[in-house]
C-alpha positions in Angstrom: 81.0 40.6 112.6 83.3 41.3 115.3 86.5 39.6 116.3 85.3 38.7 119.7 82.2 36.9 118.5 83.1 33.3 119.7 82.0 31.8 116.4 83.9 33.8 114.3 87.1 33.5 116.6 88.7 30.1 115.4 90.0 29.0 111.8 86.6 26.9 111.7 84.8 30.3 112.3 86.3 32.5 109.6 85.5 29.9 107.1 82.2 29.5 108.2 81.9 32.8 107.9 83.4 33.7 104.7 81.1 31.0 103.0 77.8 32.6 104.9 78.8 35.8 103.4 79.3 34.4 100.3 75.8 32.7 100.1 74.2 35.7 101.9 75.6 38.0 99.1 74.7 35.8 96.4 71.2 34.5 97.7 72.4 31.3 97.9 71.8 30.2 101.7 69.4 27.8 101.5 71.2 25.7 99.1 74.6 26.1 100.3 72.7 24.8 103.9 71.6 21.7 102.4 74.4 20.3 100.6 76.5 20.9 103.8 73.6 18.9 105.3 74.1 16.3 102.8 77.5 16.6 102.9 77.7 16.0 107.0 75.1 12.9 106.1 78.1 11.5 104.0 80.4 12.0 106.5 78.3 10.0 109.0 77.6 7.4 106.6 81.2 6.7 105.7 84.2 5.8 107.9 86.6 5.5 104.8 85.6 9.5 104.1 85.7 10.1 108.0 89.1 8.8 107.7 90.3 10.9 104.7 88.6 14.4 106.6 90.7 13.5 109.7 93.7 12.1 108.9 96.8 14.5 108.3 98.2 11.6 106.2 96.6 12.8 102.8 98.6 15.6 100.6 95.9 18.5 99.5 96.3 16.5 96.3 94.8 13.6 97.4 92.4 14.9 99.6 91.2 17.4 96.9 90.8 14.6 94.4 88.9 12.2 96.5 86.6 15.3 98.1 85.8 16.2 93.9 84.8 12.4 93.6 82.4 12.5 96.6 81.3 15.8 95.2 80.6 14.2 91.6 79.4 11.3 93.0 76.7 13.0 95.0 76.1 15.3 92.4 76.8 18.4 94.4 77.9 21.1 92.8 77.7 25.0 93.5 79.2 27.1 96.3 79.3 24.9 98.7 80.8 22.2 96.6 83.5 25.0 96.0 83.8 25.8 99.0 84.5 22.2 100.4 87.4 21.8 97.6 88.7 24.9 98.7 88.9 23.5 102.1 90.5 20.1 101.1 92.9 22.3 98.6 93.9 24.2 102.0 93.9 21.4 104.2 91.9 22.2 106.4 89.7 19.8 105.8 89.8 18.1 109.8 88.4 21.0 110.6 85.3 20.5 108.0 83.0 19.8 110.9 83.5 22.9 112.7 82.8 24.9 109.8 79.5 23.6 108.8 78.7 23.9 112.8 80.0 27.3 112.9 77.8 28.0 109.5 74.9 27.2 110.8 75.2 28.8 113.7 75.7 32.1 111.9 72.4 31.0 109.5 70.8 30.6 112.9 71.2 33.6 114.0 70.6 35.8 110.3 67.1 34.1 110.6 66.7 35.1 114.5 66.2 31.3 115.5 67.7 30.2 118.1 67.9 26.0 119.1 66.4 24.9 122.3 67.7 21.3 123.7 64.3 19.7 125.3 65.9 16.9 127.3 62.7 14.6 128.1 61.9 11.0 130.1 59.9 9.3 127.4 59.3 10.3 123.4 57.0 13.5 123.0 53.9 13.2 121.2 54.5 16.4 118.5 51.4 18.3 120.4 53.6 18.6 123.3 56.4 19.5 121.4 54.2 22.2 119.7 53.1 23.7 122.8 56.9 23.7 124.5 57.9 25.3 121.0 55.2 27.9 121.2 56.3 28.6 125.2 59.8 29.1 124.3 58.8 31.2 121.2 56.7 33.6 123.8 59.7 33.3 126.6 62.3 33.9 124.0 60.9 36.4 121.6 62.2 34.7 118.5 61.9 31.5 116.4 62.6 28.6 119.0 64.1 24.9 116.8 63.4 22.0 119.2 65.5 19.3 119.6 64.3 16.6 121.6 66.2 14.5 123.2 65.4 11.6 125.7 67.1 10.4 128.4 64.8 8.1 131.3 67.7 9.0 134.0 65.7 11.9 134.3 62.3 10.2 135.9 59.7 12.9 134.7 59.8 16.2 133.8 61.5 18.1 131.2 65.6 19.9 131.1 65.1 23.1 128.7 68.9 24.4 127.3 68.8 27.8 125.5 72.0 29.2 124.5 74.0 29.4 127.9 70.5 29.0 129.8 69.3 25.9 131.3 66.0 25.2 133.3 66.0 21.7 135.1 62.5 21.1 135.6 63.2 17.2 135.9 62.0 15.3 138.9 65.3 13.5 139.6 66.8 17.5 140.2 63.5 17.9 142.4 64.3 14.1 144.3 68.1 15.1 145.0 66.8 18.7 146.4 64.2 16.9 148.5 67.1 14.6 149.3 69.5 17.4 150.8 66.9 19.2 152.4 66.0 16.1 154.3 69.6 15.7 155.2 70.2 19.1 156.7 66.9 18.6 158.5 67.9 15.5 160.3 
């Protein structure tokens, strides 16, 4: 991977890329992806772990210990489980986060999928999401993921982010153009 690459650049991005390597090499992706998965879920689900990721206050002692716990607790054990010792044993575990960003970013990308941000007025019913999926799929030329999000601001319409690429088909963007055009006019 090269140095430039703007996910392997940062501390966050060499980890992440060391452990993809690691479960590339050993055929190990898929599972390595889900406990970080489950390990993100635990994060989410508990402020008092939240607080021992972030907080420089915790010796690598402590913060290995209590990481093992989780681990045991949640019954994960493998390379990613090693891996997320080894970051609490280097602390560098504020930076956990990152990583597991950064890692799936680089599984992402081994699988040629990229991840399209549908922003949408009202919930879409799966067809619909099916037939933008299958558009972006054609447009793109690999696997398009879908994440939906709504927001109403938006009126109608649908904001479409790929990568650095955005198309803002939303009819509040075609009411403000309306808006200056009607402006300049008059």
């Amino acid at each position: 991977m090269a140095a430039d690459d703007p996910i392997v650049a940062g501390m966050a991005g060499r980890y992440a890329t060391a452990l993809f390597e690691l479960a590339r090499d050993s055929g190990t992706l898929d599972a390595v992806s889900r406990d970080l998965d489950s390990f993100e879920a635990l994060l989410h689900g508990s402020p008092d772990l939240l607080r021992l990721v972030r907080s420089p206050a915790f010796s690598a002692e402590e913060q290995t210990r209590a990481v093992t716990a989780v681990l045991a607790k949640a019954k994960m054990e493998g390379t990613a489980a090693n891996f997320l010792r080894l970051v609490a044993s280097n602390r560098r575990l504020f930076a956990v986060r990152d990583m597991i960003r950064d890692f799936r970013e680089l599984l992402a990308r081994h699988r040629g999928e990229v991840t399209a941000l549908v922003t949408v007025a009202e919930p879409l019913a799966d067809a619909h999401k099916a037939e933008i999926k299958k558009a972006l799929d054609a447009v793109t030329g690999k696997n398009v993921k879908v994440e939906v999000q709504v927001d109403p601001a938006i009126i109608g319409g649908l904001v479409v982010k790929v990568g650095s690429r955005m198309v803002d088909g939303s009819l509040r963007t075609k009411l403000n153009a309306i808006k200056h055009a009607m402006k300049e006019v008059g």
